[in-house]
N, C-alpha and C positions, 0 to 999 in steps of 0.2 A: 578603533583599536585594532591593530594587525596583530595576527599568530605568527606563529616561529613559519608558518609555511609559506607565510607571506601575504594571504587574504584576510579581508576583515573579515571581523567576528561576525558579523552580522550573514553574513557567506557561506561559512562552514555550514557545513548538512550533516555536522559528526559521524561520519561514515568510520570514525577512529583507521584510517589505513593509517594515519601519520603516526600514529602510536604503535599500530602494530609493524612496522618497517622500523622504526628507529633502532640501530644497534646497539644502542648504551641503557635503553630505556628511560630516555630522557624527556620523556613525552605518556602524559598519563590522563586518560579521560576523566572530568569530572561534574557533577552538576553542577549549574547556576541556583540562582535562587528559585526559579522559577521550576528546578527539574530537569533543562535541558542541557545533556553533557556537552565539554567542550574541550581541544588539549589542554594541558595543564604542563608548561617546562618547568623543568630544573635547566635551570642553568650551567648549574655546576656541573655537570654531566654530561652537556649539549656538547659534539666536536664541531660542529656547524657542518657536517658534511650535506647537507640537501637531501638526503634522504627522503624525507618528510613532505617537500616540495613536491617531489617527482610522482610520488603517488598520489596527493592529494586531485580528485574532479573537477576542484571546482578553481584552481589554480593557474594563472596563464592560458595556454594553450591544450594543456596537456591531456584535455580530453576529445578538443580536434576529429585526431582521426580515428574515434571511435564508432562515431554516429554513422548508419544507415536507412536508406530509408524504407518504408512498408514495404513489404512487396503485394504481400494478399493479405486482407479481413475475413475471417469467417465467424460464424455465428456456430457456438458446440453446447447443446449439452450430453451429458454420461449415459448410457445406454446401461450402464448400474444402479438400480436404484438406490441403493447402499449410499454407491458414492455420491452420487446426486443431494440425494436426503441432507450429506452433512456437510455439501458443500454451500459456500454464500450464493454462489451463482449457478455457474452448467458441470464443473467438476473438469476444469480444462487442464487445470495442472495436473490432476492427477492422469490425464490420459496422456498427457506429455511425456512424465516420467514412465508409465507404461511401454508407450512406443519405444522412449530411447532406451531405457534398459534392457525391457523384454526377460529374457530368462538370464541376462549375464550377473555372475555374481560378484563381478569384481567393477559394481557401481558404487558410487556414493552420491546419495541426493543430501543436496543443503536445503533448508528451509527457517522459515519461520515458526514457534510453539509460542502459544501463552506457557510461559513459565512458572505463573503466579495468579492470581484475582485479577492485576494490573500488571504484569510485565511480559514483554515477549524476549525474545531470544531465538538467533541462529543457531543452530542444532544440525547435527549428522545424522543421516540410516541411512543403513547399506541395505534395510530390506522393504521392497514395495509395503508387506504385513505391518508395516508400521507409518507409511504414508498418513496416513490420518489424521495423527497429531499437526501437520501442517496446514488444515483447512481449515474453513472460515477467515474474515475477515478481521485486521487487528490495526486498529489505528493509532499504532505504537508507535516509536521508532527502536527497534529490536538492539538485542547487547549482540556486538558481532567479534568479541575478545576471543581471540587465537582461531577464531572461523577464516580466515584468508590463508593461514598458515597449514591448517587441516587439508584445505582444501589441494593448496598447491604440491602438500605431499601425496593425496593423492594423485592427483595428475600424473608427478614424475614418475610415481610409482604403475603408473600405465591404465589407471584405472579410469573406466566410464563417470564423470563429475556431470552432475546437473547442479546446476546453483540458480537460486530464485530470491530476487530481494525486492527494494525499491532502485529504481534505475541510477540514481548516483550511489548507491550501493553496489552495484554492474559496472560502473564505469569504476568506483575503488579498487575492486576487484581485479581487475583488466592491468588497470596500472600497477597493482603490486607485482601480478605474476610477472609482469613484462615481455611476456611472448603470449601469442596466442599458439592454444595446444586443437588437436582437433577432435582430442576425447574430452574436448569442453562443450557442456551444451551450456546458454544461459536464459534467464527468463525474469523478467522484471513487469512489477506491475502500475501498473498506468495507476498513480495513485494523486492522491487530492493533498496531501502534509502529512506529517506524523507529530503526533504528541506525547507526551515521556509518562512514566510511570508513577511519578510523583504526583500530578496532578488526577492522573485518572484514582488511585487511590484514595485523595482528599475528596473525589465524588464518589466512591463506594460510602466513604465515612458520613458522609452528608445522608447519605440514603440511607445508613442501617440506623442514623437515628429517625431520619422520615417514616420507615418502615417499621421501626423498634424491636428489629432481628440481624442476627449475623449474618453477614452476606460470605457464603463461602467459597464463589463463583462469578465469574460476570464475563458475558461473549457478545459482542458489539452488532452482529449481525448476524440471524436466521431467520429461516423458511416459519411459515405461517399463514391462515387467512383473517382474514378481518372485514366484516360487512358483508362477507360474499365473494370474495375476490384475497387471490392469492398472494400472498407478500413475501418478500425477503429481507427484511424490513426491522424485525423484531430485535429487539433488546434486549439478553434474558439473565433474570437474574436465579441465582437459584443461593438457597437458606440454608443453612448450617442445620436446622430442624426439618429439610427434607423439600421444604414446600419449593413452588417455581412462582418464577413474575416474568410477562414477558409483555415489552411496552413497544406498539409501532411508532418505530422513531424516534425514540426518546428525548431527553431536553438535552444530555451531552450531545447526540447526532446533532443536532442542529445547531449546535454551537460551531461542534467541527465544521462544517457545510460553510458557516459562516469565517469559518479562518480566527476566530475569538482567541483559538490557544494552540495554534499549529506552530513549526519550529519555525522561528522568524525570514529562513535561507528558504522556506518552502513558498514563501510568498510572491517570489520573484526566480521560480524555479527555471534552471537554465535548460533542463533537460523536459521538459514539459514538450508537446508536439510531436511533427510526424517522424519529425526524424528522432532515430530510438539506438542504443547502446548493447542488448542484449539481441538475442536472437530470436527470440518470442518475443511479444508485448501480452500479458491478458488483462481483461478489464471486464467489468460488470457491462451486460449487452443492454443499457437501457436505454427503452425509447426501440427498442427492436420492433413492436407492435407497429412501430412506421413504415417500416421496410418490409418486412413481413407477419402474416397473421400466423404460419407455421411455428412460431416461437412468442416467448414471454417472460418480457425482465420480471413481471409479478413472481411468478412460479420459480425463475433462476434461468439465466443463462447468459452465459458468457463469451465475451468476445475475444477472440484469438487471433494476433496480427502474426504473421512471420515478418519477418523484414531481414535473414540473409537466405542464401541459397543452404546452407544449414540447416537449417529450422525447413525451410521449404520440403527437401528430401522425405523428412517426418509426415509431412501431411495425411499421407494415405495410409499411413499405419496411426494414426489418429483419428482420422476421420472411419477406422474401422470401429474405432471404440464408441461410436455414438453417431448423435446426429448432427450433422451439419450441412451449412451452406452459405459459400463463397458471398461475398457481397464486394461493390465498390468501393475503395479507400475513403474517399470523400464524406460522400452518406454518414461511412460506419463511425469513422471518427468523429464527427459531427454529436455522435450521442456519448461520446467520453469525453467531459471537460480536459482532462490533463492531455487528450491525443488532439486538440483544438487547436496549440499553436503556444508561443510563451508566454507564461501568466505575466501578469503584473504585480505589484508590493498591492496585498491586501488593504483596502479602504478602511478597514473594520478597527473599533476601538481597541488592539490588542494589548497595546499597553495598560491602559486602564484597567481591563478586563483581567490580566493578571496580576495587577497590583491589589485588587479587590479581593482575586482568589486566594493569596499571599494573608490577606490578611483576614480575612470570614471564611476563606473557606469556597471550593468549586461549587457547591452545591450553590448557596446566597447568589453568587457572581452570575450562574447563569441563569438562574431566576431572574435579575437584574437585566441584564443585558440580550436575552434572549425574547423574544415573542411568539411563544409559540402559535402556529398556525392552526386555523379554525380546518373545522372540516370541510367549508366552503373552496378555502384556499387553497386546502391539500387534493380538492376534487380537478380545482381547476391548473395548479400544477402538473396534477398526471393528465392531462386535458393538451396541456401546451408541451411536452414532454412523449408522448405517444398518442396522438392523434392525428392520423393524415388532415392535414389542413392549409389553405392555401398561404403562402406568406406572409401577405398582408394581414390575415386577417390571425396568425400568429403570434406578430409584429405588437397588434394592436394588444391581445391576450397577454403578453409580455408586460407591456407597460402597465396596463389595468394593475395586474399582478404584482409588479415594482410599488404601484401606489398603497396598495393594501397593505404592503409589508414596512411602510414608513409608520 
């Protein structure tokens, strides 16, 4: 089935540009049954001018000549402990935003906020003191309604814009403005899918009856230890009566990991690889322990690509904010699935798996479908994932590992 923009549905990454560009408002996001929004036309309304076309990512050509490729990998984490603490990984965005705004006041950083228990959302501040609501981890796909619009009025208005999303979110962006400005910074993150709000909700709901309390909170990834060893890792839930729960890894994580209920367009994501659309790339540094013992995806840290001369400029006024160190493209990418190269259409029962959750509920479904891994498997995963070790004998690690998990 094709949209008014001309791609299958199965395509669209609901980035909503096509809704936010249309003149008439003839183009309105909505959910499927599943959660995951999509355009919705009126017809009646529709003048057919292409609008809608011209910004869309994932359409023809038209994201082309946006891609660049890395220039440099480094390894950062925040020389704040603050910020560190409440970051998922090394606190790289927030030293991003530090460097490029500095003391100007006529910035506006866009980001990502949990909105809700289960929803995120693109949001404005204009002041670093507020940074914080953008960190950690959310494995949403965020509401980005009248945020392109915000955005490009600041720009004209002369003002310092960082914008951070997921990279066909960057590349939405790009094409609505239609020029590039050069008080534009942008920053997208190397990410794995996103999943809608609906579903993560129907597994809060599952859990407060598992639990048999209200859940008044839920953050997909923090810092922690467990057994001796440091993780960032934790799942935490926190109760309407005060209490905390916090699970390494939870059985949602590993559904996600699995692609069970990511957005169908992310399965066969086009924007995946070295070549990147924003001016930053950040991503979780894991598997850093290979390259270097001076750092630890356990504890947090993250990996920070430039990839234009842009971004590049920045470096020394961020690498003043913490600690880092340059590595080789190759290597580094190597430990972020999405900076790998283009994924393929997920193997994974996803149909199934949300026609079960449709009807029982996400909690049943991933019970069903998921298996979770012993602690055997999860020793020998971080075994083959940050272990200097020869190839071969990797290789072999690899497979063993694939058998266990049938």
């Amino acid at each position: 089935m094709k949209l008014k923009t001309g791609i299958e549905r199965k395509d669209c990454c609901g980035c909503a540009a096509c809704a936010e560009v249309c003149p008439k408002s003839a183009l309105a996001m909505a959910p499927d049954a599943d959660g995951f929004e999509y355009p919705e036309l009126d017809a009646s309304a529709c003048v057919d001018c292409g609008m809608c076309a011209s910004v869309c990512p994932v359409a023809g050509e038209n994201s082309r000549g946006l891609f660049s490729g890395i220039i440099s990998t480094h390894a950062f984490v925040h020389n704040d402990e603050k910020v560190f603490a409440e970051s998922s990984s090394g606190g790289a965005f927030t030293a991003i935003a530090q460097a490029f705004c500095g003391g100007d006041e006529k910035c506006a950083i866009f980001g990502v906020e949990s909105a809700s228990r289960s929803e995120a959302a693109h949001s404005e501040i204009e002041s670093l003191s507020e940074i914080g609501k953008f960190r950690k981890s959310k494995y949403l796909q965020s509401r980005t309604s009248g945020i392109f619009l915000k955005a490009r009025a600041g720009l004209r208005d002369g003002k310092k814009v960082l914008f951070s999303g997921t990279a066909c979110q960057i590349a939405a962006l790009k094409l609505f403005l239609k020029k590039d400005y050069e008080n534009l910074l942008t920053v997208d993150v190397a990410c794995h899918g996103v999943s809608n709000s609906k579903l993560t909700e129907s597994y809060l709901r599952g859990c407060e009856k598992l639990y048999g309390k209200k859940i008044s909170g839920y953050s997909f990834r923090n810092k922690g230890r467990r057994l001796g060893t440091d993780r960032s890792s934790f799942a935490e839930f926190r109760f309407a009566d005060g209490s905390l729960k916090k699970i390494d890894h939870d059985i949602l994580y590993w559904g996600f990991i699995k692609g069970l209920f990511t957005r169908e367009s992310c399965g066969s994501c086009r924007f995946s690889g070295k070549e990147r659309v924003a001016d930053f790339t950040i991503a979780d540094f894991w598997g850093i322990e290979r390259l270097s013992e001076e750092f630890s995806a356990g504890r947090g840290c993250s990996l920070l690509c430039a990839n234009t001369e842009r971004a590049a400029k920045l470096l020394p006024q961020i690498s003043a904010l913490g600690k880092t160190k340059e590595f080789e493209i190759a290597p580094a990418c190597e430990c972020v699935g999405p900076l790998k190269g283009a994924r393929e259409p997920a193997g994974a029962p996803r149909a199934e798996f949300l026609k079960l959750a449709r009807e029982e509920g996400m909690l049943p479904a991933l019970k069903k479908f998921v298996k979770m891994p012993s602690l055997f498997e999860r020793a020998l995963s971080f075994a083959i994932r940050r272990v200097p070790m020869p190839a071969p004998a990797k290789n072999a690690l690899k497979k063993f590992s694939a058998r266990l998990q049938k």
